[in-house]
N, C-alpha and C positions, 0 to 999 in steps of 0.2 A: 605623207611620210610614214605615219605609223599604220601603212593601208586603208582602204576603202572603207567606208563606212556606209551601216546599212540600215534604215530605218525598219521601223515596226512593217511598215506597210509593205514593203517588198520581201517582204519574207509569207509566203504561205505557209502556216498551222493552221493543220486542219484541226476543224471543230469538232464538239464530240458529238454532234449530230453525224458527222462524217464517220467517226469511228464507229458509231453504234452500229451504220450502215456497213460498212468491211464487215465487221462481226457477224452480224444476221447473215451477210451474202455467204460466210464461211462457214456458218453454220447450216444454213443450206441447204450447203454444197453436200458438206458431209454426212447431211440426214437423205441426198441424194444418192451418193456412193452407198451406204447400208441398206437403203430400199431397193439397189440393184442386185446388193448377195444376198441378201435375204433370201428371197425367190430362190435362188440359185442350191442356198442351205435348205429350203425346205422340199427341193425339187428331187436334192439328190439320197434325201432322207426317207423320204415316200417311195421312193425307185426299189433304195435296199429293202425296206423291212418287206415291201412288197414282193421283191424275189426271194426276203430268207422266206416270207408267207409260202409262195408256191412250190418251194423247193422242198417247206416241212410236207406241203400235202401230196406231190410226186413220190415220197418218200413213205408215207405212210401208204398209198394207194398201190407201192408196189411190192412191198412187204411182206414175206409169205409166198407168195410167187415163188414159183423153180425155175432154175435159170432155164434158159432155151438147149435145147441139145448140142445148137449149134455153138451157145455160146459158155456152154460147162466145160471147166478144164477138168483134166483127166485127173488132179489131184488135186483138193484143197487142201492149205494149209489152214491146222485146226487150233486155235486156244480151247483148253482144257481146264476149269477151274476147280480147283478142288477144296476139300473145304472139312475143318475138325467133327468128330465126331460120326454121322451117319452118313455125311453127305458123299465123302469119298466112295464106301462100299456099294452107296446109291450108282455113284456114276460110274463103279469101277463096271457094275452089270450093263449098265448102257452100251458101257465100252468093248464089253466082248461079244457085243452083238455088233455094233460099227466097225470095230476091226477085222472082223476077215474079209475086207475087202482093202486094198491099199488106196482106197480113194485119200482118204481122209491124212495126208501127209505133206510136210512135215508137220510134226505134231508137237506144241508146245503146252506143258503141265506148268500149272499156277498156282503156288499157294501162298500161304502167310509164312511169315518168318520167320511165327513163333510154332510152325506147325512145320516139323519134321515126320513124322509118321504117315500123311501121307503121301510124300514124295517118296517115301520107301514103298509103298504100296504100287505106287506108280509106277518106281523101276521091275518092282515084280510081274506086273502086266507087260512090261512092254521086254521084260525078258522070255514070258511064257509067248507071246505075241511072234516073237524071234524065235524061238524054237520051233513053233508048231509053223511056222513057214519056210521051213528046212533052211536056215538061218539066214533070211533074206526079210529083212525089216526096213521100215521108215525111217528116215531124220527125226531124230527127238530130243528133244530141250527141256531142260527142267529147273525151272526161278524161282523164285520166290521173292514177294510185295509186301510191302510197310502194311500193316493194318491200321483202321482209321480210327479205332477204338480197342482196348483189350476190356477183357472183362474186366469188371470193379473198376475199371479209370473212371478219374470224375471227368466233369460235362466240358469243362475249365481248360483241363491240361490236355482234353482230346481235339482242341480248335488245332493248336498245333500241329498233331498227327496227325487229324486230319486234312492238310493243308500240306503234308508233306508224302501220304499216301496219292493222295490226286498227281501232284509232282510225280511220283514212279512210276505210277499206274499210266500217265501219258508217257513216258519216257518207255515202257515194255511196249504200248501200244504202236509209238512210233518205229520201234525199231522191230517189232512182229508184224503190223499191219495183218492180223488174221483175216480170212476171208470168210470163216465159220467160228463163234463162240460160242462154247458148249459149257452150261453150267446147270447147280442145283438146288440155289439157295444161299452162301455161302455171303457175308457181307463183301467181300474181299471183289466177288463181281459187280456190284453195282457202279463202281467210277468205269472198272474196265469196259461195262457193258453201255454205260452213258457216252465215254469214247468212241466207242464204237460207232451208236449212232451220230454224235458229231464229226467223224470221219466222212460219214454219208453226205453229211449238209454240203461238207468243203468241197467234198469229191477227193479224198484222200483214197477211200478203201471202201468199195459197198461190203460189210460185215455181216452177217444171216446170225444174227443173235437167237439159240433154242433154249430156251429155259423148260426144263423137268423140277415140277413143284416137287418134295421131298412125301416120298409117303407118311411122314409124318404130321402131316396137315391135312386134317379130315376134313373140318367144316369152315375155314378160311386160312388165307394165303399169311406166308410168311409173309416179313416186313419186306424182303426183298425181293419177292415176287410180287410184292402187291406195288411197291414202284415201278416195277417193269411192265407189270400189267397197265396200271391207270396210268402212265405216260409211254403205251406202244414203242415203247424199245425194243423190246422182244417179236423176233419176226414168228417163232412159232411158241407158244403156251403149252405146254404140257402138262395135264395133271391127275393123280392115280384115283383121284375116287369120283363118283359120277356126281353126288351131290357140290361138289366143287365147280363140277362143268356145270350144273344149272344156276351156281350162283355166279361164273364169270362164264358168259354164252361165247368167248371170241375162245376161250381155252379148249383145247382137243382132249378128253379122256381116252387114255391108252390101258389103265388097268394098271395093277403091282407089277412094278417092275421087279423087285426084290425076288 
């Protein structure tokens, strides 16, 4: 009437012997599933660092090299860094030696933002540039980039700009993709010119990084040649005094450029 009734005995609860056994089999199971990705994590981790490995030393071993005849185009497009103080009037003589030839185009000029004067210098070259070739000139661009430090900023407030220079400096890179960067010292290139070679890794853009050390540096490298030096960023080294070439033996001595 009030339903069936069930004794103790026909009812199976399992034991906790039994439970402990489910547990163990489920635990396991699950230190089986982790011992099969493992492998798998560790397989695919060794694979990468192992190609970014071969891809940095393909990179450094081809570095310096001219392209092949066959596969030089008839213009490069040139990033131009320029830079307060000396370094402009350094690379403006560079540059009236590179330009009379129209290889080197379009041509994009880079400076700081707090650095107007030599963008004006710039336009002056590349208007004397345009005259003397009976007014038939390159494409040319003229920017200007966050700097990562000003003078006197403390160490504090420069994490930021600097963190927001690297920001613009990929953002120029990406939308320039130069095929030659031509610089002299200038703090302003070293993100541009580390892009550069990270360009190379991905395969975005191979970049020919030339650094000319500044005749100002008799007997060792600025700060930012001495980074581009000791981590071969720089496809070629250039530097004006010879005691310089015998203290870094991969740099080429050319003599005063000035």
């Amino acid at each position: 009437m009030f339903g069936k009734r069930y004794s103790s005995s026909s009812i199976n609860i399992p034991s906790s012997a039994t439970f402990g056994s489910c547990i163990w089999k489920m635990e396991n199971q699950h230190d089986d599933n982790c011992c099969l990705f493992t492998p798998s994590i560790i397989t695919v981790t060794v694979s990468i660092v192992l190609i970014a490995i071969t891809r940095v030393f393909y990179i450094l071993c081809q570095s310096g090299k001219p392209l092949r005849p066959s596969k030089s185009p008839k213009s490069l497009s040139t990033l131009i860094v320029l830079g307060s103080g000396g370094h402009t009037a350094e690379m403006i003589n560079v540059l009236n030696v590179l330009l009379q030839t129209d290889r080197f185009c379009p041509r994009f000029y880079v400076a700081a933002a707090t650095d107007n004067m030599s963008l004006q210098k710039a336009h002056l070259l590349e208007e004397n540039v345009f005259n003397l070739n009976g007014g038939k000139g390159g494409s040319t661009q003229f920017l200007q980039i966050y700097r990562s430090r000003e003078v006197g900023q403390s160490y504090i407030t420069s994490v930021g700009t600097t963190f927001l220079a690297l920001v613009h400096a990929l953002w120029l890179m990406i939308r320039i993709r130069p095929q030659v960067v031509l610089c002299n010292g200038p703090g302003t290139c070293v993100p541009l010119c580390v892009i550069a070679f990270l360009f190379k890794m991905v395969g975005v853009r191979w970049s020919s990084v030339f650094y000319v050390e500044s005749i100002a540096r008799v007997r060792k490298l600025s700060l930012s040649g001495l980074l581009l030096y000791k981590l071969r960023i720089a496809d070629q080294f250039f530097v004006q005094w010879p005691q310089l070439q015998r203290k870094y033996p991969r740099a080429h001595y050319v003599g005063c450029l000035m």
